[in-house]
C-alpha positions, 0 to 999 in steps of 0.5 A, a space after each residue: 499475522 499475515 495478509 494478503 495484499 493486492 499489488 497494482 500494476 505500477 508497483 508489481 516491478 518492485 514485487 517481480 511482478 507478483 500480483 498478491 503478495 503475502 506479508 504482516 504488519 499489526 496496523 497499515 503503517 507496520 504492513 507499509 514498513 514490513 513491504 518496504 523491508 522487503 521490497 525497497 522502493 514500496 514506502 517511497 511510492 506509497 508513502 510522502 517524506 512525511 510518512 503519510 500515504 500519498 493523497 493519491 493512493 487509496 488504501 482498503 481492508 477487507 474492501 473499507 477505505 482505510 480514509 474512513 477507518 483509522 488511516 495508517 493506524 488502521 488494525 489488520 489481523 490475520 488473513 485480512 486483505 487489502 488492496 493499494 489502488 493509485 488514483 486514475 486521473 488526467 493531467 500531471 502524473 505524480 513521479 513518486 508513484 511511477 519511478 
């Protein structure tokens, strides 16, 4: 199963600066550690020491925030898309997402 993800420009260093990328997981969480096979580096930026998505990023399928759906457990099926969005704000950077 694959989908199209959209990768913002903080992480596209890690993508070779790709924009879309192609890759397959059956839920958010599989699709995180299938991106992280394949880009290291992806899961830390994305992802607390926990293993959950950092308060900071916004996740969406098919344009849905996945806070709204199942988070990390949300189901994605084939040609789905979905978009990693970091928070815009002011005041401390967090370093995870930047490095």
């Amino acid at each position: 199963m694959s989908v199209k993800v959209r990768i913002p420009a903080p992480l596209r260093k890690l993508t070779e600066n790709k924009t879309e990328i192609e890759a397959n997981g059956k839920t958010v969480q599989e699709l995180i550690e299938n991106l992280e096979k394949k880009f290291p580096g992806m899961k830390d930026r994305l992802c607390d020491e926990t293993g959950k998505i950092r308060r900071f990023i916004n996740i969406y399928v098919n344009e849905q925030d996945i806070r709204f759906l199942e988070n990390e457990n949300t189901k994605l099926k084939d040609g789905d898309e979905v978009s990693i969005i970091p928070a815009i704000a002011g005041g401390r950077k967090d370093s995870a997402f930047l490095k």
